[in-house]
N, C-alpha and C positions, 0 to 999 in steps of 0.2 A: 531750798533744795541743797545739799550736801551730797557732793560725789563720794562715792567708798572706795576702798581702799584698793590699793594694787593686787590684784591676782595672777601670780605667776603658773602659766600652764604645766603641765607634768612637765615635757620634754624641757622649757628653758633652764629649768634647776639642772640639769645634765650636761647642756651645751654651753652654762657656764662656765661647769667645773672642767671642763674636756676644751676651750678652749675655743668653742665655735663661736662662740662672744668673745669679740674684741671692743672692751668700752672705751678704750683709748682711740683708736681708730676707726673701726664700723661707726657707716653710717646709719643714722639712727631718722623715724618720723613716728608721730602719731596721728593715726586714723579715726577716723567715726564713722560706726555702724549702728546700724536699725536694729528693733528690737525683735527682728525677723533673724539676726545675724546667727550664725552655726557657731559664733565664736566660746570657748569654752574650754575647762580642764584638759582636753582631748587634741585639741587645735595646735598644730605645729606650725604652717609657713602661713604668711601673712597670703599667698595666692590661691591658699587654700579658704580663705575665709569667703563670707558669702555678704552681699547687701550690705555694702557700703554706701553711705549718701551718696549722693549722687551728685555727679561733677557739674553743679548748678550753685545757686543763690551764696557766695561766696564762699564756695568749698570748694576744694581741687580735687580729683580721684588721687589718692594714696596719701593724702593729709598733708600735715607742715612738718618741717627738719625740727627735730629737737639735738640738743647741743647736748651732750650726753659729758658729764666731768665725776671724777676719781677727787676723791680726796682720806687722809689719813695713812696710816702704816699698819699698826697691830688691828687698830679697826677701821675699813675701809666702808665709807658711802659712795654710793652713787646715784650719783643725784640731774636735774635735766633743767633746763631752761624752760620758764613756761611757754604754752604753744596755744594760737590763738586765733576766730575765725571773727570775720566780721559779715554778720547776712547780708544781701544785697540783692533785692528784685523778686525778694519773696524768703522763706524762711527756712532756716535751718534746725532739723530735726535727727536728733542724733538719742543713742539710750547708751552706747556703751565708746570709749575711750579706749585704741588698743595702740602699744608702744610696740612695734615692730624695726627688725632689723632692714636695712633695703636690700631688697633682692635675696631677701633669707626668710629668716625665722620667725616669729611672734616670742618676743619676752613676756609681756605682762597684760591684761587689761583691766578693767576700771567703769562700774555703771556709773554715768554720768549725774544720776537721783539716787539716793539710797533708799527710794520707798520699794522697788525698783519702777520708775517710771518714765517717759520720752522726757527728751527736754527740747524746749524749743524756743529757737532765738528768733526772731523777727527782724524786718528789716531794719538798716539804721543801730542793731546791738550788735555786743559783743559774746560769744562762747567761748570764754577762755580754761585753760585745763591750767589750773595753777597747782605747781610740784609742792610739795610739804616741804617746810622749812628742814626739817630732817632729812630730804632726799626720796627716793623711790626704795631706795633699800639700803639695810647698814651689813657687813658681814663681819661680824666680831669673834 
C-alpha cells in the first residue's frame, strides 16, 4: 500500500495566501475518515467534514497534533512531524488522511492506499502517516 499524495482543497490555496494560515503558530492535527467521507476539492472546515472513525480501537475523534515547521527563505517547505495510531480492542479502518487546522479550516488530504482502497490496522499495529522527507509542501 502506498498513500498519495497531498491534496490541497480549492479554499486552502487562498487562506494561505490571505493569511488565514498561520504555520508558525495554528494549531495543527490530522484526521481519518471513511471512505464514506464528503471530504473533497470542495470541503473547507474540518466540522464540515463527514464520517470520521470513530472514537474507538485507538483512535481519538479529531485525530493526533502534528507539529507543523517552516524552514528556508527564497524557498520555503512546510513540512510536519509524523502522526500516528496504535489499534487497540479491535481495528482501525480509515481510506483518507486529512491535515486540518483546529477549530478552522481543512489544508490538505491524502488517500491512505493509492489503489484507492480502506486500510486497516488491527490490533496490536501501527497506522502511521509518515511526512515526505521533502515536507507536505515547498513554495518556491
Amino acid at each position: 500500500m502506498a498513500m498519495g499524495a497531498w491534496t490541497f482543497t480549492n479554499n486552502s490555496k487562498t487562506y494561505m495566501l490571505n493569511g488565514a494560515f498561520d504555520f508558525d503558530t495554528d494549531t495543527f492535527k490530522v484526521a481519518l475518515f471513511l471512505s464514506t467521507s464528503n471530504i473533497g476539492a470542495a470541503s473547507t472546515t474540518y466540522a464540515g467534514l463527514t464520517n470520521e472513525h470513530a472514537n474507538a480501537n485507538g483512535y481519538t475523534t479529531g485525530g493526533a497534533a502534528a507539529t507543523i515547521s517552516l524552514s528556508g527563505t527564497t524557498t520555503v517547505t512546510v513540512d510536519s512531524t509524523d502522526v500516528q495510531w496504535t489499534a487497540s480492542g479491535g481495528s482501525i479502518v480509515a481510506r483518507y488522511a486529512v491535515l486540518y487546522e483546529v477549530g478552522g479550516n481543512v489544508v490538505c488530504y491524502a488517500l491512505l492506499d493509492s489503489t484507492p482502497a480502506d486500510v486497516t490496522i488491527t490490533t496490536g499495529n501501527v497506522l502511521a502517516i509518515q511526512i515526505n522527507a521533502s515536507g507536505i509542501f515547498t513554495l518556491a
